[in-house]
LUMLUMDREN-2810 file (N, C-alpha, C; in Angstrom, 1 decimal):
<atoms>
<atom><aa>X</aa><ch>A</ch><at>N</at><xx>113.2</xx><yy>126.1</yy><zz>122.1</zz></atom>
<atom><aa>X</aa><ch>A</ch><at>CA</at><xx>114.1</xx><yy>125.0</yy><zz>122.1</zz></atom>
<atom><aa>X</aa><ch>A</ch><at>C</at><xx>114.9</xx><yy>125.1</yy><zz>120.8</zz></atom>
<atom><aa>X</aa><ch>A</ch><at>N</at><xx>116.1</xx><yy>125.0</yy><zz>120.3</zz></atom>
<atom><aa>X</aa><ch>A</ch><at>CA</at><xx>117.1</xx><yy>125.2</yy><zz>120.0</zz></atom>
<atom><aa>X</aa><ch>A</ch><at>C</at><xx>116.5</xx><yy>123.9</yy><zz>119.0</zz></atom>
<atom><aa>X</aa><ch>A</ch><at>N</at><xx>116.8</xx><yy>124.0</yy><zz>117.7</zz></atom>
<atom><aa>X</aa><ch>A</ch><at>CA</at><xx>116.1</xx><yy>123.1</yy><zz>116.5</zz></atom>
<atom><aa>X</aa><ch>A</ch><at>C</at><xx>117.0</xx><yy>121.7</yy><zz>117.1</zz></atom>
<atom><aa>X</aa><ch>A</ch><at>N</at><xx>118.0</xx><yy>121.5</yy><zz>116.8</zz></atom>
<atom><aa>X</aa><ch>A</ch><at>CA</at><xx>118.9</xx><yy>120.3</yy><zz>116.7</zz></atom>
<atom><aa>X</aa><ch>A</ch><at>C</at><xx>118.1</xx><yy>119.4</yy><zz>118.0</zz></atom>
<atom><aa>X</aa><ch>A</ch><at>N</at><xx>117.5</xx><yy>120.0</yy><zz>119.1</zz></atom>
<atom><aa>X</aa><ch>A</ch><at>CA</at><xx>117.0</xx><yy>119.3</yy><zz>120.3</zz></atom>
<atom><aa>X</aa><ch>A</ch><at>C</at><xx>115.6</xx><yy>118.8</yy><zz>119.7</zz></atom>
<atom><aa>X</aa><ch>A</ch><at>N</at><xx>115.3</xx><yy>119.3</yy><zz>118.9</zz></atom>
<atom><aa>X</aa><ch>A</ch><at>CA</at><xx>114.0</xx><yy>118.8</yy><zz>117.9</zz></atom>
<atom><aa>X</aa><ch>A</ch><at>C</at><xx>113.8</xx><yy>117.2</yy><zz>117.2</zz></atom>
<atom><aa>X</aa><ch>A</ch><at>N</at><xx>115.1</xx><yy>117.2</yy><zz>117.1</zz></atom>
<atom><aa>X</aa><ch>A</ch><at>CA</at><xx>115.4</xx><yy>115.9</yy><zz>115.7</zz></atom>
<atom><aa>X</aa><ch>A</ch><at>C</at><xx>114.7</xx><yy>114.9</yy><zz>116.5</zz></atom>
<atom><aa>X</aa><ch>A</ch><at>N</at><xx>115.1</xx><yy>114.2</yy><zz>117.5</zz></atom>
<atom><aa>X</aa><ch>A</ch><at>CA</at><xx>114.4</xx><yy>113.3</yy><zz>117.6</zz></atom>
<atom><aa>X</aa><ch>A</ch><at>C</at><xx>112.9</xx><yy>113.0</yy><zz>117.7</zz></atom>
<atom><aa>X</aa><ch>A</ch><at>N</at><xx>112.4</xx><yy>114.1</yy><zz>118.1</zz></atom>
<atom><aa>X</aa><ch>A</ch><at>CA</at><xx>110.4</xx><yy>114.2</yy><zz>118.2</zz></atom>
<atom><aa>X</aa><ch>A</ch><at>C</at><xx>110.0</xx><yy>114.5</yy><zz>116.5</zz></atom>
<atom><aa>X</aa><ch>A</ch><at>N</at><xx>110.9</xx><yy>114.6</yy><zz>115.8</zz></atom>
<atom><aa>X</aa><ch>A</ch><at>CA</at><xx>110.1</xx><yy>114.9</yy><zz>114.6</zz></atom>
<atom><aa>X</aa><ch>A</ch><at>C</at><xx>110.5</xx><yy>113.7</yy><zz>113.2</zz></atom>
<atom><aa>X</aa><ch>A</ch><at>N</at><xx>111.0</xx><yy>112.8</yy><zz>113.7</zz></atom>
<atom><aa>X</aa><ch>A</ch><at>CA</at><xx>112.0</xx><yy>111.7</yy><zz>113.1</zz></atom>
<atom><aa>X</aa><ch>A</ch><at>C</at><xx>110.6</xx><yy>111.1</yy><zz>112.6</zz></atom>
<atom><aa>X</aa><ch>A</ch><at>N</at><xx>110.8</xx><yy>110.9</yy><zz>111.1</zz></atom>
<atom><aa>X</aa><ch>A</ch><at>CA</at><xx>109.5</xx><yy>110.1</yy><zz>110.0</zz></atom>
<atom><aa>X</aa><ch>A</ch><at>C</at><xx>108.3</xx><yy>111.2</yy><zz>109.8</zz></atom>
<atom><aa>X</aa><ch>A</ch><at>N</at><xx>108.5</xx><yy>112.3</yy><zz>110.6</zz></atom>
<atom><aa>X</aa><ch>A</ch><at>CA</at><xx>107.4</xx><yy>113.6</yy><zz>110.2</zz></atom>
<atom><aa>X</aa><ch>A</ch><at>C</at><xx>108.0</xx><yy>114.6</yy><zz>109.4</zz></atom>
<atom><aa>X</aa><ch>A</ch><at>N</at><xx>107.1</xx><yy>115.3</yy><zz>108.4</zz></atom>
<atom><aa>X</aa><ch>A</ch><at>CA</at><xx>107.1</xx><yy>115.9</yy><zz>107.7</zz></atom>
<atom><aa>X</aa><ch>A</ch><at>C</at><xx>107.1</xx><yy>117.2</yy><zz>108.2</zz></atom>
<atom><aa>X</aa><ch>A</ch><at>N</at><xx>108.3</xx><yy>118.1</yy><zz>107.8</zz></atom>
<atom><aa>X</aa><ch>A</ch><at>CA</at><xx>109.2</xx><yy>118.9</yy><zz>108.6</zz></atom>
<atom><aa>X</aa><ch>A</ch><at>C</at><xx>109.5</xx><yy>119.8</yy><zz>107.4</zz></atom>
<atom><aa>X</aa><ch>A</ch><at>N</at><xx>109.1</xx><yy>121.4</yy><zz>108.0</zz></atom>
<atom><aa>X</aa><ch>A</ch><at>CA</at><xx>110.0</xx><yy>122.4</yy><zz>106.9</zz></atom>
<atom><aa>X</aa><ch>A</ch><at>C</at><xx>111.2</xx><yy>123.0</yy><zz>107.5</zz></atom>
<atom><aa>X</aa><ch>A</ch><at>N</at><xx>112.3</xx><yy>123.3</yy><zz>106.2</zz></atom>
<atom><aa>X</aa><ch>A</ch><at>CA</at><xx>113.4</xx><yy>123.6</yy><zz>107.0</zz></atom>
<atom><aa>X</aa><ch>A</ch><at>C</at><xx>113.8</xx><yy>124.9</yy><zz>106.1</zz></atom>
<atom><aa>X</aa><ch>A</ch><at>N</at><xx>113.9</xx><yy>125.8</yy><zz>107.2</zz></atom>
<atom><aa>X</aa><ch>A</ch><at>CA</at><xx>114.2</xx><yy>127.1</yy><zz>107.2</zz></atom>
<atom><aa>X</aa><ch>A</ch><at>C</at><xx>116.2</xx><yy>127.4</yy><zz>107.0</zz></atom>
<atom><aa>X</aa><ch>A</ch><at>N</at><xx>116.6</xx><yy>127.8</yy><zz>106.0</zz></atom>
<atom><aa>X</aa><ch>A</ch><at>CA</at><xx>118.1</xx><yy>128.1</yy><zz>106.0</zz></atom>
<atom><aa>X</aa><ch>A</ch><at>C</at><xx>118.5</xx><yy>129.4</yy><zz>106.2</zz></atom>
<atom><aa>X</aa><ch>A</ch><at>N</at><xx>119.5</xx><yy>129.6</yy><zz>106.5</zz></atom>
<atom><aa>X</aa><ch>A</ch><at>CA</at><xx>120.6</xx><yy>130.9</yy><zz>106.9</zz></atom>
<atom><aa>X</aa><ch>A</ch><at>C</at><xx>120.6</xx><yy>131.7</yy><zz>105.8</zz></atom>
<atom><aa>X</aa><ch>A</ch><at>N</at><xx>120.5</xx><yy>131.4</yy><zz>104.6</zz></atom>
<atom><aa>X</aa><ch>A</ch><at>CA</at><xx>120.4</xx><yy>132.0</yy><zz>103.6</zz></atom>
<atom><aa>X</aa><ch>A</ch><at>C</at><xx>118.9</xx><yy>132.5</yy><zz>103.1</zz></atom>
<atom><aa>X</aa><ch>A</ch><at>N</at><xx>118.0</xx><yy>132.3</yy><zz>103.5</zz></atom>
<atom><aa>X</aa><ch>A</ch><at>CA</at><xx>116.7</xx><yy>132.5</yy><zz>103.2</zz></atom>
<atom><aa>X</aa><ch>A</ch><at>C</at><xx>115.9</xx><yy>131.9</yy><zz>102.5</zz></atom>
<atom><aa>X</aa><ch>A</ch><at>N</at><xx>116.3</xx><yy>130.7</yy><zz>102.0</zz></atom>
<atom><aa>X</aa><ch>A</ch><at>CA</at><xx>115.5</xx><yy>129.6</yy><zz>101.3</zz></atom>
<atom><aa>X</aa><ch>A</ch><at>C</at><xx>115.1</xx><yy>128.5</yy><zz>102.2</zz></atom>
<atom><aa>X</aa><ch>A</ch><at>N</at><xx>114.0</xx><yy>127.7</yy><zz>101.7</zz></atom>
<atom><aa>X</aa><ch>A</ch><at>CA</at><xx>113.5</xx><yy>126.8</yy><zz>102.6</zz></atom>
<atom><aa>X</aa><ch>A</ch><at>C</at><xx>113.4</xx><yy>125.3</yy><zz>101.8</zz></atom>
<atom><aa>X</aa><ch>A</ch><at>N</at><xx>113.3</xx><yy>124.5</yy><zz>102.4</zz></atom>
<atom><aa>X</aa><ch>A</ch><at>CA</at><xx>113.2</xx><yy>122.9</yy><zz>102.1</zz></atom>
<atom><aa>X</aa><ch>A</ch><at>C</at><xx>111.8</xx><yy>122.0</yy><zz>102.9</zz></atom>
<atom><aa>X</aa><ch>A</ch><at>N</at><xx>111.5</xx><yy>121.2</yy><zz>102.0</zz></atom>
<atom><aa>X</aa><ch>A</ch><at>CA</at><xx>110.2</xx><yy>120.6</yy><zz>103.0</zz></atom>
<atom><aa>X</aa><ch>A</ch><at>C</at><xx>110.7</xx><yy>118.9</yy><zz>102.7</zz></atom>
<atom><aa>X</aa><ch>A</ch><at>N</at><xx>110.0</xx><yy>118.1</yy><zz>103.5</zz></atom>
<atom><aa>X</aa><ch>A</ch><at>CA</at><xx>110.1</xx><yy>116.8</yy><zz>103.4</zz></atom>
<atom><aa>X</aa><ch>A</ch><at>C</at><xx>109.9</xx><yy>116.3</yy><zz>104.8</zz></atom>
<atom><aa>X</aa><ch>A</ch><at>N</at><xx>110.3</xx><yy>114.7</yy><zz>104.5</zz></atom>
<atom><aa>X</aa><ch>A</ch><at>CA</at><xx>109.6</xx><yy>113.9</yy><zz>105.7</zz></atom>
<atom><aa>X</aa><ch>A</ch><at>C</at><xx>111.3</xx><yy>113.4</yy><zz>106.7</zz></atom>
<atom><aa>X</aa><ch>A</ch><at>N</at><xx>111.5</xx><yy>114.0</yy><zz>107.5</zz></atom>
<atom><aa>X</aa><ch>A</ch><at>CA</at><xx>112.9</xx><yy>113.9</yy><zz>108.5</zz></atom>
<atom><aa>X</aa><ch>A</ch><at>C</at><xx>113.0</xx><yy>112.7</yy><zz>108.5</zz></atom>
<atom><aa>X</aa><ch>A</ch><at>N</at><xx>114.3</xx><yy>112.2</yy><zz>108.6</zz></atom>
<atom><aa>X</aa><ch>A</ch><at>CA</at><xx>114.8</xx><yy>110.7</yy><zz>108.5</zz></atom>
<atom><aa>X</aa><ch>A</ch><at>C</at><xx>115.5</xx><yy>110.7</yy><zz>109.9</zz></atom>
<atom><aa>X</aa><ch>A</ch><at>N</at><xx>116.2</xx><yy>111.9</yy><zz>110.2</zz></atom>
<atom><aa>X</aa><ch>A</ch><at>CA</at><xx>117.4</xx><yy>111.7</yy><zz>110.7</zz></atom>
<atom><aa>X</aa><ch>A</ch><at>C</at><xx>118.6</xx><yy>112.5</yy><zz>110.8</zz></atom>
<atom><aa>X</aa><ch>A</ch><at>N</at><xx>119.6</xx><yy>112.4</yy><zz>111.5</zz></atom>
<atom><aa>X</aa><ch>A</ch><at>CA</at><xx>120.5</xx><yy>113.3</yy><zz>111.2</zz></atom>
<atom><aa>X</aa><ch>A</ch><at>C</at><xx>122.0</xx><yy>112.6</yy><zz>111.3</zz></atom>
<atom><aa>X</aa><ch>A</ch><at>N</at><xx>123.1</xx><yy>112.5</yy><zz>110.9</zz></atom>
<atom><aa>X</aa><ch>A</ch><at>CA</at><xx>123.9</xx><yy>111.8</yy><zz>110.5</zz></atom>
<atom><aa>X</aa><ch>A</ch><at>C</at><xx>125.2</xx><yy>112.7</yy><zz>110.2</zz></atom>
<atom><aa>X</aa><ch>A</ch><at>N</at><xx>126.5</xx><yy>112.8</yy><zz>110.9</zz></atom>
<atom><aa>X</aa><ch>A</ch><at>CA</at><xx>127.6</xx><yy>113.2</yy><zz>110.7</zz></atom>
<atom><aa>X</aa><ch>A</ch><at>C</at><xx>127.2</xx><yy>114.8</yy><zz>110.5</zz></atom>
<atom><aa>X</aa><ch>A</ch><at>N</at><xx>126.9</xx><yy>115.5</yy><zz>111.1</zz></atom>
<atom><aa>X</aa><ch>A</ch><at>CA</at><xx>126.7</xx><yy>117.1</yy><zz>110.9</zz></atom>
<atom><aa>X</aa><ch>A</ch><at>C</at><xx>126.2</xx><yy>117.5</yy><zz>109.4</zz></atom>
<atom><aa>X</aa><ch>A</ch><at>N</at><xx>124.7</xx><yy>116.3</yy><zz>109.1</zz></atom>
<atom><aa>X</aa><ch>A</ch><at>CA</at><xx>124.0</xx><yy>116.6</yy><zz>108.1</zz></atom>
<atom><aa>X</aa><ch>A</ch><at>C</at><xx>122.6</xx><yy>116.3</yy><zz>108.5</zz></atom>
<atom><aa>X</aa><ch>A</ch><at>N</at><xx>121.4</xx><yy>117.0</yy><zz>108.2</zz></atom>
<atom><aa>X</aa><ch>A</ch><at>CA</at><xx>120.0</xx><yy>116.3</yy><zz>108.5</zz></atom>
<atom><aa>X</aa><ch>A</ch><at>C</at><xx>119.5</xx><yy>115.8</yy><zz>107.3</zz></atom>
<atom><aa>X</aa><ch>A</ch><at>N</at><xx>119.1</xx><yy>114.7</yy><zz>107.0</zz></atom>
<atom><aa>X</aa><ch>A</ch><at>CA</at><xx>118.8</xx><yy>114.0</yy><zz>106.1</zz></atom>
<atom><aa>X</aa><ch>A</ch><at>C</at><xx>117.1</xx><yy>113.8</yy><zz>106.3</zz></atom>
<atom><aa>X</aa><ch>A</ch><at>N</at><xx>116.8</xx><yy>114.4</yy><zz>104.8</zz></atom>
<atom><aa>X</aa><ch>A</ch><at>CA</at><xx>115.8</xx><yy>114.4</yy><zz>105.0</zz></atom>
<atom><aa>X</aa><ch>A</ch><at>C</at><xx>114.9</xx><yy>113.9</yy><zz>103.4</zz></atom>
<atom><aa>X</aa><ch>A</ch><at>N</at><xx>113.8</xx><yy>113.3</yy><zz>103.5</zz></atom>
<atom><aa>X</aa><ch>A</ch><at>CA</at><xx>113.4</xx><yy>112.7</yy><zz>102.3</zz></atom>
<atom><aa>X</aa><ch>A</ch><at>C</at><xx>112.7</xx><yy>113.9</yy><zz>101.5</zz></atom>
<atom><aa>X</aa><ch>A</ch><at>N</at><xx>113.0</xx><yy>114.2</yy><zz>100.0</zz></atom>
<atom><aa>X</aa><ch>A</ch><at>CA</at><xx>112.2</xx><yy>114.8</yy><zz>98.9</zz></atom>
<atom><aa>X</aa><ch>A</ch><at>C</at><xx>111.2</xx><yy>114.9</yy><zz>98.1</zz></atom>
<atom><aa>X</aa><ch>A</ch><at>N</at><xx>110.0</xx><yy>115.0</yy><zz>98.0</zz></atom>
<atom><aa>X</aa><ch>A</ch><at>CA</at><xx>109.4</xx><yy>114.6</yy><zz>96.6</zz></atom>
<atom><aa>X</aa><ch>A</ch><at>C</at><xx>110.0</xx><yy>115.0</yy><zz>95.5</zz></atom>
<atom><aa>X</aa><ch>A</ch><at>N</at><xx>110.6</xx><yy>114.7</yy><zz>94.2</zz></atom>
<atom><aa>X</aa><ch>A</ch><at>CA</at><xx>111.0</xx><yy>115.1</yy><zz>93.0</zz></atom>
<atom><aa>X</aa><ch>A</ch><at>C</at><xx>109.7</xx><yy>115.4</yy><zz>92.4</zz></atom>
<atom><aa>X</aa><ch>A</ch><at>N</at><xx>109.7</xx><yy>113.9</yy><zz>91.8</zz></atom>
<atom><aa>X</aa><ch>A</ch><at>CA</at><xx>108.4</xx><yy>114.2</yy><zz>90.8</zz></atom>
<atom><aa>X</aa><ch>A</ch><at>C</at><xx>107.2</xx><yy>112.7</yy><zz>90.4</zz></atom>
<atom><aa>X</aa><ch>A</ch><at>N</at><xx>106.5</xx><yy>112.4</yy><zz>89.5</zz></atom>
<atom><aa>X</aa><ch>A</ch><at>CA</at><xx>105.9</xx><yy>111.0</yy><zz>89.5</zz></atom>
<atom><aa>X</aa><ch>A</ch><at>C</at><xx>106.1</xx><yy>110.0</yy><zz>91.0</zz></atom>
<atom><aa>X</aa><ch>A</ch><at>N</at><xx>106.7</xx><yy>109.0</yy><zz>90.7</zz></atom>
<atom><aa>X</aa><ch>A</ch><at>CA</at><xx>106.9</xx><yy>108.3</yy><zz>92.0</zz></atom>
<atom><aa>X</aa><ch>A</ch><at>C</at><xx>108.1</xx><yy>108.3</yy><zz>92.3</zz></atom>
<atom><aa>X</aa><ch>A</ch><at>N</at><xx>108.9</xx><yy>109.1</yy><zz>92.5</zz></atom>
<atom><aa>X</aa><ch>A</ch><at>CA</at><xx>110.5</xx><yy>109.7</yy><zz>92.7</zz></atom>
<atom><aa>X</aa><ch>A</ch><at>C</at><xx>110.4</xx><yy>110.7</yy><zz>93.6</zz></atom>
<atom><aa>X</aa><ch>A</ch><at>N</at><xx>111.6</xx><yy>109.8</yy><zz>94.8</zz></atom>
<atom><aa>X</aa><ch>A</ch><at>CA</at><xx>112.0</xx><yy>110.8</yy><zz>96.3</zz></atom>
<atom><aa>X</aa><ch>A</ch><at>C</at><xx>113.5</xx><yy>110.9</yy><zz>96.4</zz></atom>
<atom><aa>X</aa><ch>A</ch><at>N</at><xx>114.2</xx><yy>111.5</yy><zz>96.7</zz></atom>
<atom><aa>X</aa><ch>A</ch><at>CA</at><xx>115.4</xx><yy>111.3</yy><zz>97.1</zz></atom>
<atom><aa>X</aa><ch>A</ch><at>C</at><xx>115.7</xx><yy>111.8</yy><zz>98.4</zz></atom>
<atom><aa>X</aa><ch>A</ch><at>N</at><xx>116.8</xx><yy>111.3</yy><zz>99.2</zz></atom>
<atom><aa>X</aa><ch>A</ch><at>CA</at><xx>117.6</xx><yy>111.4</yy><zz>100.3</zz></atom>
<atom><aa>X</aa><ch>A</ch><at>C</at><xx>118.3</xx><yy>112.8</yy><zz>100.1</zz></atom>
<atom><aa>X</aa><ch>A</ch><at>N</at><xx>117.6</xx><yy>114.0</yy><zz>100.6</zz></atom>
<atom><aa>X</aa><ch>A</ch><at>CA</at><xx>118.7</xx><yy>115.2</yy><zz>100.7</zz></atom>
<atom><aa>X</aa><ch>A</ch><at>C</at><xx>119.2</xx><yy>115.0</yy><zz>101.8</zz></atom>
<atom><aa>X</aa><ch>A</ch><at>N</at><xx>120.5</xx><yy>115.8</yy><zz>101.8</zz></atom>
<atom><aa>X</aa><ch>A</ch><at>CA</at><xx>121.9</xx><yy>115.7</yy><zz>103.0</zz></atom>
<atom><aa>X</aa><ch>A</ch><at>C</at><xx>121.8</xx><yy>117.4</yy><zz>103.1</zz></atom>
<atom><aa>X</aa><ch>A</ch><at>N</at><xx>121.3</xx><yy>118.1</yy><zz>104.1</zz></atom>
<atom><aa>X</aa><ch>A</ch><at>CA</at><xx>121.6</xx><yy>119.2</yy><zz>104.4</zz></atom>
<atom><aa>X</aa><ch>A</ch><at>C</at><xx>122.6</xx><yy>119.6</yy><zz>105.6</zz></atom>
<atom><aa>X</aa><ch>A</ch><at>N</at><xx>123.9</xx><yy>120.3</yy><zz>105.5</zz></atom>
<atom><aa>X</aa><ch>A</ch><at>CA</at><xx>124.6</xx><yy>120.9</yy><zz>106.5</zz></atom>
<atom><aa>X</aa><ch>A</ch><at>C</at><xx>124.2</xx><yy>121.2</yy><zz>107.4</zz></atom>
<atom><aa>X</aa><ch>A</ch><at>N</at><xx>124.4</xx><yy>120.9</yy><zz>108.5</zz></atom>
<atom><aa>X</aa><ch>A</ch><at>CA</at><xx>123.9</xx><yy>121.3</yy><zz>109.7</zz></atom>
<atom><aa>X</aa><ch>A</ch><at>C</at><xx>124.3</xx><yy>123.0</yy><zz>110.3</zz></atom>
<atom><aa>X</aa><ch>A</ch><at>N</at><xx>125.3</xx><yy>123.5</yy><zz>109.5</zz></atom>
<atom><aa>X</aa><ch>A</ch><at>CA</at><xx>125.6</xx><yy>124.7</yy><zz>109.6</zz></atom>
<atom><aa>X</aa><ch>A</ch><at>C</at><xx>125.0</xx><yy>126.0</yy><zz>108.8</zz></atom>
<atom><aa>X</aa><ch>A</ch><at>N</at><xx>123.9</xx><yy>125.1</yy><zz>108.0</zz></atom>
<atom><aa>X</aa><ch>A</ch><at>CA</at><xx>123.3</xx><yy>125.7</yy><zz>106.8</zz></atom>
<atom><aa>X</aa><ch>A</ch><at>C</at><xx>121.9</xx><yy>126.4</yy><zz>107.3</zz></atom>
<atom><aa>X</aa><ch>A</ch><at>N</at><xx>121.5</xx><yy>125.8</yy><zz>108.6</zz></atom>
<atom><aa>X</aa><ch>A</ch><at>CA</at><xx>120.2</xx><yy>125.4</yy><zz>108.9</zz></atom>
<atom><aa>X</aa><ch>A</ch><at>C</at><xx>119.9</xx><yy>126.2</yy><zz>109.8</zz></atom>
<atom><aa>X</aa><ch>A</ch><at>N</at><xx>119.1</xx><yy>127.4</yy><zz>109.8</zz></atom>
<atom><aa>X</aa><ch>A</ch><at>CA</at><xx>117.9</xx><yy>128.2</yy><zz>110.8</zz></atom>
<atom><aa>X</aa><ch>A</ch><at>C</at><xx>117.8</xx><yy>127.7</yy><zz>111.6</zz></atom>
<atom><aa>X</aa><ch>A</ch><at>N</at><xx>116.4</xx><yy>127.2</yy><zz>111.3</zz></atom>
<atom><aa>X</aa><ch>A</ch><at>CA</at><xx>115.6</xx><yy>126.1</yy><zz>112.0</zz></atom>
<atom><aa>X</aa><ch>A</ch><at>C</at><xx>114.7</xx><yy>124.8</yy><zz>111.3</zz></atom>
<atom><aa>X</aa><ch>A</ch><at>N</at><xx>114.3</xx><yy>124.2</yy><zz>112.1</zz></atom>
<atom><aa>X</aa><ch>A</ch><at>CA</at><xx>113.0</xx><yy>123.2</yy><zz>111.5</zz></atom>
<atom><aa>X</aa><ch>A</ch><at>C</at><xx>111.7</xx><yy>123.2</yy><zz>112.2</zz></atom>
<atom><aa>X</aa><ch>A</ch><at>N</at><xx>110.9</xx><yy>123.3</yy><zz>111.4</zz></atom>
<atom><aa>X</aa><ch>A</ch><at>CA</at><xx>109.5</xx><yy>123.1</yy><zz>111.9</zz></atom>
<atom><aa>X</aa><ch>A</ch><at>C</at><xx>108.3</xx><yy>122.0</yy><zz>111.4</zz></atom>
<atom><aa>X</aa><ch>A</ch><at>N</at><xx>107.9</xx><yy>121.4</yy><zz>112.3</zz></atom>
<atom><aa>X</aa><ch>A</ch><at>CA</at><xx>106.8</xx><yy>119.8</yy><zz>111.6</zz></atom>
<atom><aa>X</aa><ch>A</ch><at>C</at><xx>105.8</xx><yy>120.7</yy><zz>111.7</zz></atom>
<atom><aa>X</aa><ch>A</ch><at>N</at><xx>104.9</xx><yy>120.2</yy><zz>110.4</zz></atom>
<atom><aa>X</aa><ch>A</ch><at>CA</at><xx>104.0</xx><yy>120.5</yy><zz>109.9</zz></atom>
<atom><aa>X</aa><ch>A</ch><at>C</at><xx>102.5</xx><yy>120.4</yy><zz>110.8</zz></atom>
<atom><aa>X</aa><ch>A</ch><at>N</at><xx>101.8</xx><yy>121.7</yy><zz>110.9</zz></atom>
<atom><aa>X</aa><ch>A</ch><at>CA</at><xx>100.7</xx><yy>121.9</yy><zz>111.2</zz></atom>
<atom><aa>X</aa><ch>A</ch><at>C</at><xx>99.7</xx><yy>121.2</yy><zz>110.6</zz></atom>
<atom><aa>X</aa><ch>A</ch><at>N</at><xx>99.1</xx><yy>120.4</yy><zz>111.9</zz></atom>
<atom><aa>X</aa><ch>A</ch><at>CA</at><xx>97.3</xx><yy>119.7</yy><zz>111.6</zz></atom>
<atom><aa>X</aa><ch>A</ch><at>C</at><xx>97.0</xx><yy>120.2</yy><zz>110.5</zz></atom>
<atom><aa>X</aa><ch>A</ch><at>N</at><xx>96.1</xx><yy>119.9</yy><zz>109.3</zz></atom>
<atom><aa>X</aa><ch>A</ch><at>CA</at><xx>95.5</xx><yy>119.7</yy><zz>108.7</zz></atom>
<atom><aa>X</aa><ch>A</ch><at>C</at><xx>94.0</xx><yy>120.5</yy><zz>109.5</zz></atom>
<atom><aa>X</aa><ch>A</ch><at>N</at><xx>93.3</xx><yy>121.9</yy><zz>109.1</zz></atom>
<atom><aa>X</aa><ch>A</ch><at>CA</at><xx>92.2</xx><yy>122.3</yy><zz>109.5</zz></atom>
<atom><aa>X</aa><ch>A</ch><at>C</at><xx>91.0</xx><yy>121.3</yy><zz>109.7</zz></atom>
<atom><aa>X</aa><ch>A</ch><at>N</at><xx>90.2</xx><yy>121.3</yy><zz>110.1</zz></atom>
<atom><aa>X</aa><ch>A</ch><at>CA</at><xx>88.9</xx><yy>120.8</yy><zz>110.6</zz></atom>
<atom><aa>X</aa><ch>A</ch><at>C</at><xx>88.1</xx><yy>121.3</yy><zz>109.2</zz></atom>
<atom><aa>X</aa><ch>A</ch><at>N</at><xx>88.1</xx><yy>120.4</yy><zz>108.3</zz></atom>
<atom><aa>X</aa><ch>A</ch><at>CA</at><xx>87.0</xx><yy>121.0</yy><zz>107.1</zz></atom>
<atom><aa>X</aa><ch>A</ch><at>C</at><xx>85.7</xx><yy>119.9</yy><zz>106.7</zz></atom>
<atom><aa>X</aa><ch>A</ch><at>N</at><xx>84.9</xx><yy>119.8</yy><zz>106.2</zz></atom>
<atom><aa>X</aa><ch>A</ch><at>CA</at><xx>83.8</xx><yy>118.8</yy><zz>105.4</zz></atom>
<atom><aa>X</aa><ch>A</ch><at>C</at><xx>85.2</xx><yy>118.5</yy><zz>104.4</zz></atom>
<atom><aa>X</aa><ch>A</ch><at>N</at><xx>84.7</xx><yy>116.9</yy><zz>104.3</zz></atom>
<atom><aa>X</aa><ch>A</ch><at>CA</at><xx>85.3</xx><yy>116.7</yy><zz>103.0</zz></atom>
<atom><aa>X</aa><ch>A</ch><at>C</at><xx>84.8</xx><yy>117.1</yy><zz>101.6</zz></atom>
<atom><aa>X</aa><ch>A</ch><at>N</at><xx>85.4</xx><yy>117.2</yy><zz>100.7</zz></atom>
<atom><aa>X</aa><ch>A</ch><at>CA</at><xx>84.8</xx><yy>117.7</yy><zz>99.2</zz></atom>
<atom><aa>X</aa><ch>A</ch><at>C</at><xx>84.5</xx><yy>116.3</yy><zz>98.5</zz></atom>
<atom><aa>X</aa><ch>A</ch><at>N</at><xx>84.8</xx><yy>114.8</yy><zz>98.8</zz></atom>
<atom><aa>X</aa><ch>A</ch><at>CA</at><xx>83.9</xx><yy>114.0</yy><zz>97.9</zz></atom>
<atom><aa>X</aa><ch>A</ch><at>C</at><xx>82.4</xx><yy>113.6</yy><zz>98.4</zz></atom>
</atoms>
């Protein structure tokens, strides 16, 4: 399935996004808006920002794999 057919099933999920150039982005998909996917950042402390990525910039996207079956550690 062709990523852009993605956006809607992955909208508020935590999504990595693969670019044309070889670098990658992670965060939680908001949405996509004017031939940008907008997607939420962690910076740092309690600071996120709204990135705007080109939609001509972009590979693909992929939502994040389950969490393994483990014992908890507390």
């Amino acid at each position: 399935m062709p990523w852009q057919q993605k956006i809607p099933y992955l909208i508020n999920q935590p999504i990595g996004v693969s670019f044309l150039d070889g670098t990658g982005a992670s965060g939680v998909l908001c949405g996509a808006s004017s031939g940008k996917l907008l997607v939420i950042k962690y910076l740092y402390q309690a600071q996120f920002a709204l990135m705007q990525y080109d939609m001509y910039t972009i590979q693909d996207i992929h939502e994040f794999p389950p969490c393994p079956d483990q014992q908890p550690l507390y």
